[in-house]
mmCIF file as Biopython writes it, N, C-alpha, C and O atoms, coordinates in Angstrom:
data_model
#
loop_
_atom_site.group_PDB
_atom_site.id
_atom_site.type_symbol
_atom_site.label_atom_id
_atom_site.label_alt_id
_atom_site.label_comp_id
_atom_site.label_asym_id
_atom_site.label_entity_id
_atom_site.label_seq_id
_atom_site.pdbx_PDB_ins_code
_atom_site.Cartn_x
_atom_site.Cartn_y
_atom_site.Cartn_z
_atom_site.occupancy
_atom_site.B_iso_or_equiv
_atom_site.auth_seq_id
_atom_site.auth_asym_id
_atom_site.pdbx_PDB_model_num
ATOM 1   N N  . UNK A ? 1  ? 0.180   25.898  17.644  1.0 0.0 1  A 1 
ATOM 2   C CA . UNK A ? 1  ? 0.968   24.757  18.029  1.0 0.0 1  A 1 
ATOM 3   C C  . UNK A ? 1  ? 0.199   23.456  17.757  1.0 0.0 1  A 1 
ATOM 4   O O  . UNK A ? 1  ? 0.625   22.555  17.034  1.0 0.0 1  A 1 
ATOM 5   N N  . UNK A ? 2  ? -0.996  23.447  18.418  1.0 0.0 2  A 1 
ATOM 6   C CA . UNK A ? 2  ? -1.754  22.057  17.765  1.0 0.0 2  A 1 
ATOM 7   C C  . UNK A ? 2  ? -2.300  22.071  16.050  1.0 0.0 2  A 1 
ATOM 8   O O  . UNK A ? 2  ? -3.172  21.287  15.672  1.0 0.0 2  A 1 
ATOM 9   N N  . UNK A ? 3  ? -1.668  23.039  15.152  1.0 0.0 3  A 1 
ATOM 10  C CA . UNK A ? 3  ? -2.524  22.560  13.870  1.0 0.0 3  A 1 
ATOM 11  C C  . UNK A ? 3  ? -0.797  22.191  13.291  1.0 0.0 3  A 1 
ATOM 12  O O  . UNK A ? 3  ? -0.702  21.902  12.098  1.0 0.0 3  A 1 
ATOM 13  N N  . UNK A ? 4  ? 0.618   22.211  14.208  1.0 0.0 4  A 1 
ATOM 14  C CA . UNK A ? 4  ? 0.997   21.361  13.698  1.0 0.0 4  A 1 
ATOM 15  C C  . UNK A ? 4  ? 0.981   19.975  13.390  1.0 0.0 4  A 1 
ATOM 16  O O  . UNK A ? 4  ? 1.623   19.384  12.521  1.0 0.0 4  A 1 
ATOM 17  N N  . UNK A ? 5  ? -0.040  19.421  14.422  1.0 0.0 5  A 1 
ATOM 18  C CA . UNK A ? 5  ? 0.216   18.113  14.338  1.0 0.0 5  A 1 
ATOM 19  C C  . UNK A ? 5  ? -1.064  17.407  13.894  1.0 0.0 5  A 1 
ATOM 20  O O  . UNK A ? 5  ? -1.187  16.184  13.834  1.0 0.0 5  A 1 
ATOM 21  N N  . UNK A ? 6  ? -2.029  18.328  13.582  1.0 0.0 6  A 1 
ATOM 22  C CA . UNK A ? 6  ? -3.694  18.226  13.262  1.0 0.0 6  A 1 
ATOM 23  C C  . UNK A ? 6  ? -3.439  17.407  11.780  1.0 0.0 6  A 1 
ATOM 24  O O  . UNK A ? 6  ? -2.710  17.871  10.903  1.0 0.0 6  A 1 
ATOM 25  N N  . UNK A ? 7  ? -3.915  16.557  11.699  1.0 0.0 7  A 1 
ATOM 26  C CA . UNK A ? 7  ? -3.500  15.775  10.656  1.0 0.0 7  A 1 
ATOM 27  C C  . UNK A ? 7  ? -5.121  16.374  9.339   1.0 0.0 7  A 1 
ATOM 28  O O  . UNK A ? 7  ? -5.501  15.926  8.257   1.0 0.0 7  A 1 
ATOM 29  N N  . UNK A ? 8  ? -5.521  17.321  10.063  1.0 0.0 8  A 1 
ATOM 30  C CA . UNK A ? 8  ? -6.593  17.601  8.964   1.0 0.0 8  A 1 
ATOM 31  C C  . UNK A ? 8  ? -6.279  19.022  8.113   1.0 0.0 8  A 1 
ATOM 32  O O  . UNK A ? 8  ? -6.747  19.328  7.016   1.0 0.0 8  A 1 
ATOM 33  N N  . UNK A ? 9  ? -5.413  19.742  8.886   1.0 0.0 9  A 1 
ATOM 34  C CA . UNK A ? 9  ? -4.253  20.871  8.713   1.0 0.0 9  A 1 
ATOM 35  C C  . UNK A ? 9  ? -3.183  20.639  6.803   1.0 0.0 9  A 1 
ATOM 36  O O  . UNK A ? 9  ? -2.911  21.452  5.920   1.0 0.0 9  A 1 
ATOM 37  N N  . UNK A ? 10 ? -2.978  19.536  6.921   1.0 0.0 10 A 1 
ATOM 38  C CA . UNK A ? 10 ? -1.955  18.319  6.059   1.0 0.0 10 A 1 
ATOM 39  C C  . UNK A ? 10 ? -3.160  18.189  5.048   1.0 0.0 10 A 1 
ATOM 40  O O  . UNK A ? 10 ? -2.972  18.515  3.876   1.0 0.0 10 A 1 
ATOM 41  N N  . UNK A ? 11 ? -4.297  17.760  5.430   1.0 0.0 11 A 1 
ATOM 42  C CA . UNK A ? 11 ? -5.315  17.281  4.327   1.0 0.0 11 A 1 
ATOM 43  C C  . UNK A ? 11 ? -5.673  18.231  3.064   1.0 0.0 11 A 1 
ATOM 44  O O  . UNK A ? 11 ? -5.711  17.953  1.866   1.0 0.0 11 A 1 
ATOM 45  N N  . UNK A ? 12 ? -5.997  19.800  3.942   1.0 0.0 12 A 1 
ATOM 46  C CA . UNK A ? 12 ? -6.271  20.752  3.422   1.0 0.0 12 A 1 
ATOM 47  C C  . UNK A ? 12 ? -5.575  21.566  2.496   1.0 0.0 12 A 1 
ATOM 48  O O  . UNK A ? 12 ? -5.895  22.365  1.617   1.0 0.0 12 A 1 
ATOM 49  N N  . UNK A ? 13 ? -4.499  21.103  2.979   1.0 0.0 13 A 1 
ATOM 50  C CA . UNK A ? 13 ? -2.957  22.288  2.124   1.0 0.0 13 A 1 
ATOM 51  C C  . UNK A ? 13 ? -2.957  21.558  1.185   1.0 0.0 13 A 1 
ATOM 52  O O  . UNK A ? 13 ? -2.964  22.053  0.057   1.0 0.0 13 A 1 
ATOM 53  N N  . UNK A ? 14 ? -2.949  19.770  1.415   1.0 0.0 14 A 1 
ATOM 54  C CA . UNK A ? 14 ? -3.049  18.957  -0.472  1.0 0.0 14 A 1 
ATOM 55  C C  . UNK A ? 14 ? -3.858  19.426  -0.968  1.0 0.0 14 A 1 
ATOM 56  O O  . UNK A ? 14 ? -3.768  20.233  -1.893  1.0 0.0 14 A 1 
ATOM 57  N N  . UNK A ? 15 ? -5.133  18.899  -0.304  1.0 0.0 15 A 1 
ATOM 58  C CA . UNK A ? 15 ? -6.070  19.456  -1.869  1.0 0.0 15 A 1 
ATOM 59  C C  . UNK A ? 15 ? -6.397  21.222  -2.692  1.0 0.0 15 A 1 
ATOM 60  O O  . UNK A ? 15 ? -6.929  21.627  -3.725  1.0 0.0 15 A 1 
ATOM 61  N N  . UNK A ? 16 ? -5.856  21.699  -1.748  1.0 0.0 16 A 1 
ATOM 62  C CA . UNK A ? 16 ? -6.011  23.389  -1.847  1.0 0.0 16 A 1 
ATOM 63  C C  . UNK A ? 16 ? -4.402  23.255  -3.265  1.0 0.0 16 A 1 
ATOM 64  O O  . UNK A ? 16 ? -4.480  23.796  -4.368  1.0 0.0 16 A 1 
ATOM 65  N N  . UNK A ? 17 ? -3.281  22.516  -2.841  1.0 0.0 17 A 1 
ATOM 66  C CA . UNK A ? 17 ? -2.653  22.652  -3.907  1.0 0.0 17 A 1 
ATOM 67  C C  . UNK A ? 17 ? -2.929  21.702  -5.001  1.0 0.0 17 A 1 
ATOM 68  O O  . UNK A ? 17 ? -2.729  22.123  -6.140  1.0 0.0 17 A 1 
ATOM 69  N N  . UNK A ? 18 ? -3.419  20.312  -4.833  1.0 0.0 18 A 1 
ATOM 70  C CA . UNK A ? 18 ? -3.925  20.062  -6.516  1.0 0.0 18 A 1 
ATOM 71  C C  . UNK A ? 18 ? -4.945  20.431  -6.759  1.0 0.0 18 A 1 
ATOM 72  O O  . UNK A ? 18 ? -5.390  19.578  -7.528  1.0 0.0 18 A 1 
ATOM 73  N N  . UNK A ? 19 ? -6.000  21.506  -6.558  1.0 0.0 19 A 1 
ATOM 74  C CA . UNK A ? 19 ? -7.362  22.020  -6.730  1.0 0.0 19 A 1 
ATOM 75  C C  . UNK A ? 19 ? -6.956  22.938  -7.333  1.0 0.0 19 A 1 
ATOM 76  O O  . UNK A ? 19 ? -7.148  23.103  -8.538  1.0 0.0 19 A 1 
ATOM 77  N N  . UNK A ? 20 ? -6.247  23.784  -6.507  1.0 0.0 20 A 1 
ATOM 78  C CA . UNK A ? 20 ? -6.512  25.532  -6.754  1.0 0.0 20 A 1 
ATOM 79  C C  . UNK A ? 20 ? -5.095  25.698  -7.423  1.0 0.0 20 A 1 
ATOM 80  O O  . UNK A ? 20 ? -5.123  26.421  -8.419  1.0 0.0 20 A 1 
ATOM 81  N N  . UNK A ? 21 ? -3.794  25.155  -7.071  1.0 0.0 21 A 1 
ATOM 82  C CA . UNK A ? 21 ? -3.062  25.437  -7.981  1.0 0.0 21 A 1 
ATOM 83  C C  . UNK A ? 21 ? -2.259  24.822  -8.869  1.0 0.0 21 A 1 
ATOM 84  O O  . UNK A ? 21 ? -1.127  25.042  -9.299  1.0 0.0 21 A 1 
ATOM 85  N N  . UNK A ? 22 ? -3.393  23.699  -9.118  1.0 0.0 22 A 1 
ATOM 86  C CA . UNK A ? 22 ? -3.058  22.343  -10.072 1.0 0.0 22 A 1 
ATOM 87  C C  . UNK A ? 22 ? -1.391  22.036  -10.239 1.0 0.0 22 A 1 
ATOM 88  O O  . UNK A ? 22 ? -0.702  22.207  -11.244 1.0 0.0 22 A 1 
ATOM 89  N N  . UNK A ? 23 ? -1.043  21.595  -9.093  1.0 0.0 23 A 1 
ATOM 90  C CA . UNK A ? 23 ? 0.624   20.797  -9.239  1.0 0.0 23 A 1 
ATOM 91  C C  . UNK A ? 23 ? 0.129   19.445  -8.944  1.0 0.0 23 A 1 
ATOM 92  O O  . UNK A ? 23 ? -1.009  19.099  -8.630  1.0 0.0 23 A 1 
ATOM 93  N N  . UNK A ? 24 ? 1.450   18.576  -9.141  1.0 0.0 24 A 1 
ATOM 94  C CA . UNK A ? 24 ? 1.103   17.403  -9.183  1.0 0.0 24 A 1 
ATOM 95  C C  . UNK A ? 24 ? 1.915   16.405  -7.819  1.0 0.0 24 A 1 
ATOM 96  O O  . UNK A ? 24 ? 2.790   17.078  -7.274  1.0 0.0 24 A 1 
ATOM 97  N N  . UNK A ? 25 ? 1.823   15.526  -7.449  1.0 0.0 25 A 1 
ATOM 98  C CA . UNK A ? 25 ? 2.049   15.024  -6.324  1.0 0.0 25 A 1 
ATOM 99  C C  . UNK A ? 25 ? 3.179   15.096  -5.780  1.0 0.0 25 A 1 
ATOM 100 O O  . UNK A ? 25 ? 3.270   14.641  -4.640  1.0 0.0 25 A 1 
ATOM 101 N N  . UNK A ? 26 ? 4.173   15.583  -6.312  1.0 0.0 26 A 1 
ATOM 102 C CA . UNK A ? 26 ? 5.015   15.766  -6.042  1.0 0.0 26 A 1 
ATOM 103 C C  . UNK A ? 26 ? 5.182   16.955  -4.912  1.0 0.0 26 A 1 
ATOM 104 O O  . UNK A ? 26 ? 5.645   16.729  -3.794  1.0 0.0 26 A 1 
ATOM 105 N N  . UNK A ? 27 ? 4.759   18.205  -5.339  1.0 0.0 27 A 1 
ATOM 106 C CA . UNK A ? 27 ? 4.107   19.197  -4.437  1.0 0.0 27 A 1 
ATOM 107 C C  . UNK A ? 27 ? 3.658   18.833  -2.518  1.0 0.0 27 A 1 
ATOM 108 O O  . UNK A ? 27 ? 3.876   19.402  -1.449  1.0 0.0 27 A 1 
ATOM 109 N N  . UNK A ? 28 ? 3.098   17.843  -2.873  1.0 0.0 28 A 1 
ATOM 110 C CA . UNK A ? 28 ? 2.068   17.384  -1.720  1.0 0.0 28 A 1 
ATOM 111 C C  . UNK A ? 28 ? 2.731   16.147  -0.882  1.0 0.0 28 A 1 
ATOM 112 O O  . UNK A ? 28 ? 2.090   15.372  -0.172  1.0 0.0 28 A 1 
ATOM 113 N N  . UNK A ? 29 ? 4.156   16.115  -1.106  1.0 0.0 29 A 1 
ATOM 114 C CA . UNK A ? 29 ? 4.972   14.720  -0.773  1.0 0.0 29 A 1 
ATOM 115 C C  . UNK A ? 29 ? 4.776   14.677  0.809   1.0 0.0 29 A 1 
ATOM 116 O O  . UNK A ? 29 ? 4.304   13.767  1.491   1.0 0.0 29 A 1 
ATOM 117 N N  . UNK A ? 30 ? 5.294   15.974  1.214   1.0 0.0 30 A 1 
ATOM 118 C CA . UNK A ? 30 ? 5.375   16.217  2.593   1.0 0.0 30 A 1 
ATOM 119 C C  . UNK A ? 30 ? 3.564   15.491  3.397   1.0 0.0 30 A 1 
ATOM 120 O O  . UNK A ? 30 ? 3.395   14.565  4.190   1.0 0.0 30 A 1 
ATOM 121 N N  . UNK A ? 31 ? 2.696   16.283  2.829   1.0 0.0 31 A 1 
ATOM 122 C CA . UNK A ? 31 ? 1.776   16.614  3.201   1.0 0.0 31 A 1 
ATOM 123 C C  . UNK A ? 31 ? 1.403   14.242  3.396   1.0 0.0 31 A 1 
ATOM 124 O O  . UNK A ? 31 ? 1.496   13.416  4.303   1.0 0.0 31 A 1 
ATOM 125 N N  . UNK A ? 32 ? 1.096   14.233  2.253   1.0 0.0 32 A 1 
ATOM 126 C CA . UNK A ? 32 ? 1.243   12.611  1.949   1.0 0.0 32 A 1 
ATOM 127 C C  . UNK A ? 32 ? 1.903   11.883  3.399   1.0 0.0 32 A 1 
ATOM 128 O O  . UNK A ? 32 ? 1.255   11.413  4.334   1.0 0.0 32 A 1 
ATOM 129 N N  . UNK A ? 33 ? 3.604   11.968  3.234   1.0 0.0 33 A 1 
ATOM 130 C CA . UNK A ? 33 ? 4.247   11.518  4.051   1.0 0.0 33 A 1 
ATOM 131 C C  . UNK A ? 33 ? 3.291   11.515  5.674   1.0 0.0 33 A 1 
ATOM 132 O O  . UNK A ? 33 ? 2.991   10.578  6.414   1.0 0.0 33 A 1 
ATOM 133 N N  . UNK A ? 34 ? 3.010   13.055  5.774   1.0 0.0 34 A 1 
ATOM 134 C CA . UNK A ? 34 ? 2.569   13.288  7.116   1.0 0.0 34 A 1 
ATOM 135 C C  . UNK A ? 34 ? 1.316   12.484  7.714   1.0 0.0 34 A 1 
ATOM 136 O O  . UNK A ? 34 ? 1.177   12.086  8.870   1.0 0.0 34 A 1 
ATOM 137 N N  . UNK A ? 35 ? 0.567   12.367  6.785   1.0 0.0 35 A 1 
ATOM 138 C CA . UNK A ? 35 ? -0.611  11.336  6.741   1.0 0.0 35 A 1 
ATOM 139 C C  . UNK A ? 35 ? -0.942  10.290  6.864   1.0 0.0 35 A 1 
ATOM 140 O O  . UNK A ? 35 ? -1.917  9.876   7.492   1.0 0.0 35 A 1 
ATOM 141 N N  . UNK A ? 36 ? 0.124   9.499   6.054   1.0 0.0 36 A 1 
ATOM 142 C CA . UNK A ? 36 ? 0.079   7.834   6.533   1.0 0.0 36 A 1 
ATOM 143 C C  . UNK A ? 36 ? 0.847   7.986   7.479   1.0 0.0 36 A 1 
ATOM 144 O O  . UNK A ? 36 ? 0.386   7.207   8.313   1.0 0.0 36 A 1 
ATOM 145 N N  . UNK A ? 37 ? 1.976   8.609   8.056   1.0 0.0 37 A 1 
ATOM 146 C CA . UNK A ? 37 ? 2.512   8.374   9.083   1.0 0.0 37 A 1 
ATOM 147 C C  . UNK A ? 37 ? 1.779   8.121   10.110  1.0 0.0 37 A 1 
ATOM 148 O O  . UNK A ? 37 ? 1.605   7.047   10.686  1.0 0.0 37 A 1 
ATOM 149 N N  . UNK A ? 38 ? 1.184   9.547   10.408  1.0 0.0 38 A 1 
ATOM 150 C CA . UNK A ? 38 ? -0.336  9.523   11.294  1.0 0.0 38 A 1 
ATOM 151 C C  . UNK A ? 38 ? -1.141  8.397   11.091  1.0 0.0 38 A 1 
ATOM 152 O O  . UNK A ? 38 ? -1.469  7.688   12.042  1.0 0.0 38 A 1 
ATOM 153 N N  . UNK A ? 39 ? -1.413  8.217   10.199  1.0 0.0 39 A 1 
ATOM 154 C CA . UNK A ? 39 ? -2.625  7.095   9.874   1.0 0.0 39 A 1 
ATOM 155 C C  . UNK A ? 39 ? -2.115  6.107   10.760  1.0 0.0 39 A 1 
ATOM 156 O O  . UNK A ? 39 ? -2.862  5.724   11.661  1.0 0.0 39 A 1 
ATOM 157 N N  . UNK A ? 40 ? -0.804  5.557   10.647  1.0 0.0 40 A 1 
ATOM 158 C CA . UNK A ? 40 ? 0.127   4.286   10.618  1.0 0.0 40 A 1 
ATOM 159 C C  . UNK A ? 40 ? 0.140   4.490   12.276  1.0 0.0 40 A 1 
ATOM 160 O O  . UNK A ? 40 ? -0.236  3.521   12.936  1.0 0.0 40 A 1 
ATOM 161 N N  . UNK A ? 41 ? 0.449   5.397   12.807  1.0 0.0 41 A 1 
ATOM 162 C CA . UNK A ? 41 ? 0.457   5.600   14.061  1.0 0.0 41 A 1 
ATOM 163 C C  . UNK A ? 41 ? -0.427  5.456   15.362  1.0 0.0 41 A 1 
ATOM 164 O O  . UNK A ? 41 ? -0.196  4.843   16.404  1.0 0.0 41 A 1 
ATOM 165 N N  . UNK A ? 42 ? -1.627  6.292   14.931  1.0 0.0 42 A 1 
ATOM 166 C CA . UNK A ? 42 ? -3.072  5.849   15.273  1.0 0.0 42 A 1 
ATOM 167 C C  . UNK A ? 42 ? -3.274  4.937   15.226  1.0 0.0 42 A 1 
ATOM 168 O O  . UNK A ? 42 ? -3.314  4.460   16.360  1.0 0.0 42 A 1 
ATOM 169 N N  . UNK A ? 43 ? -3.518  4.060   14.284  1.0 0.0 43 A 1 
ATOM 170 C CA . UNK A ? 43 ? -3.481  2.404   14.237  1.0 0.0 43 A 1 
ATOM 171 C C  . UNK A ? 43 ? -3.146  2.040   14.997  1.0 0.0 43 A 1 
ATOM 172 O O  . UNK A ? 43 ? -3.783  1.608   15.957  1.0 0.0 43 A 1 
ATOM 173 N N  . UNK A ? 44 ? -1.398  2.104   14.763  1.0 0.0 44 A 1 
ATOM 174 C CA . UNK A ? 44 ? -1.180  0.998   15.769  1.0 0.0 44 A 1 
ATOM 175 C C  . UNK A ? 44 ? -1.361  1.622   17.417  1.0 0.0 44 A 1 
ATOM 176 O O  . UNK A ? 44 ? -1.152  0.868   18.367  1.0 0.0 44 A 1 
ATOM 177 N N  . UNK A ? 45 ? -1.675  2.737   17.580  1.0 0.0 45 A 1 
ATOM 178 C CA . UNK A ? 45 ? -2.235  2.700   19.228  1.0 0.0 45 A 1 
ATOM 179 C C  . UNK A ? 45 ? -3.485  2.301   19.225  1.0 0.0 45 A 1 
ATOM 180 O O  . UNK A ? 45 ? -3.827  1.719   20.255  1.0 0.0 45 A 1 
ATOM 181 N N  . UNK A ? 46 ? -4.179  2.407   18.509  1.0 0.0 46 A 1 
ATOM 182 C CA . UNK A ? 46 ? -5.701  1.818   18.789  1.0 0.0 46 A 1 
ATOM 183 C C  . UNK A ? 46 ? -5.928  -0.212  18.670  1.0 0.0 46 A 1 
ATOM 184 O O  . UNK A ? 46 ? -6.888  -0.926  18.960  1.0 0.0 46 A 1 
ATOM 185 N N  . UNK A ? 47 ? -4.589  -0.526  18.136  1.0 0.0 47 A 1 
ATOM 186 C CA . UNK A ? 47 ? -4.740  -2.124  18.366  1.0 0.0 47 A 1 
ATOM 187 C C  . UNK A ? 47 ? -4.140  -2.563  19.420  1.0 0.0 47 A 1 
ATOM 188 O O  . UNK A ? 47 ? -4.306  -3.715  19.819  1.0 0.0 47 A 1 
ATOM 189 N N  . UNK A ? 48 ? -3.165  -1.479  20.159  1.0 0.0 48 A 1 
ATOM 190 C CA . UNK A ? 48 ? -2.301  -1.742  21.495  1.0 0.0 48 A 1 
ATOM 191 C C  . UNK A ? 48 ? -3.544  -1.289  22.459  1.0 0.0 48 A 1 
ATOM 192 O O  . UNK A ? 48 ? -3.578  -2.170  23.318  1.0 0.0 48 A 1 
ATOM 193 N N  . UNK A ? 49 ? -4.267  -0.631  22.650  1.0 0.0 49 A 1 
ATOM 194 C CA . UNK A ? 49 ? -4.646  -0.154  23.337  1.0 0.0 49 A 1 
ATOM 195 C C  . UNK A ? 49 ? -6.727  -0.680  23.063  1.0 0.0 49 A 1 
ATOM 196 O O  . UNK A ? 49 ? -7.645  -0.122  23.665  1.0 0.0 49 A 1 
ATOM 197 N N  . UNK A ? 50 ? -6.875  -1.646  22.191  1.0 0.0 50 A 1 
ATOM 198 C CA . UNK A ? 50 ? -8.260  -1.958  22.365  1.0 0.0 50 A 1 
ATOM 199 C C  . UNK A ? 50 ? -8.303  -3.603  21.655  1.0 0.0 50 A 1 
ATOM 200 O O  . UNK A ? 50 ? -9.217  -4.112  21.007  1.0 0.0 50 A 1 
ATOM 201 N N  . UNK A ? 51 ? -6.897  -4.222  22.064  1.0 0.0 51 A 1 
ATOM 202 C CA . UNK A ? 51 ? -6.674  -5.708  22.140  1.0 0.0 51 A 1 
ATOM 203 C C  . UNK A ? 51 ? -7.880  -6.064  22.548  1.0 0.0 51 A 1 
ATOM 204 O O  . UNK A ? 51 ? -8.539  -5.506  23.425  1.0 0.0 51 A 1 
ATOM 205 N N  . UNK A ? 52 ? -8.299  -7.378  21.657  1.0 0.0 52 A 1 
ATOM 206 C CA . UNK A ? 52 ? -9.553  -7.903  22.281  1.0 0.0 52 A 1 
ATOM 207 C C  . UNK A ? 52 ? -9.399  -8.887  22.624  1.0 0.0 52 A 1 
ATOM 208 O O  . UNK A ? 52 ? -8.708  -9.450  21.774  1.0 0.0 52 A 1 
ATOM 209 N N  . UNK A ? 53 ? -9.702  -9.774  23.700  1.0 0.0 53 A 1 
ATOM 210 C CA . UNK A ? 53 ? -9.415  -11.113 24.153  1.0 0.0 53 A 1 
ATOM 211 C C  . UNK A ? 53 ? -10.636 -12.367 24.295  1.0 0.0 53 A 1 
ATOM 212 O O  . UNK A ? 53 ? -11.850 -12.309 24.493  1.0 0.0 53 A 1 
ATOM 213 N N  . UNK A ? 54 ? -9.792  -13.377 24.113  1.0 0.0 54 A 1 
ATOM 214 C CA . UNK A ? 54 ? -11.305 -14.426 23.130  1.0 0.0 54 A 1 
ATOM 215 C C  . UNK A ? 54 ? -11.456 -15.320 24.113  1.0 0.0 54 A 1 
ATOM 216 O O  . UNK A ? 54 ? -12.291 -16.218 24.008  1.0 0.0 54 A 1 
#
């Protein structure tokens, strides 16, 4: 249940498919998508949540 959402889970399946069974990005859309989402997400809780004040 948690390596659905393990964003390092996503990392591995890309490069295992343009490495090992040389397709091209298209293959890996999902995987992509899932990543910046995450990325995009994290972010923005870590600027809501470690606002700095001047």
């Amino acid at each position: 249940m948690i390596t659905a959402i393990d964003p390092f889970t996503y990392a591995v399946h890309g490069f295992k498919a343009l490495i090992l069974k040389n397709t091209d990005l298209g293959a890996v859309g999902f995987d992509l998508i899932f990543l910046f989402g995450f990325a995009a997400l994290t972010l923005g809780a870590a600027t809501v949540l470690f606002r700095r004040t001047l």
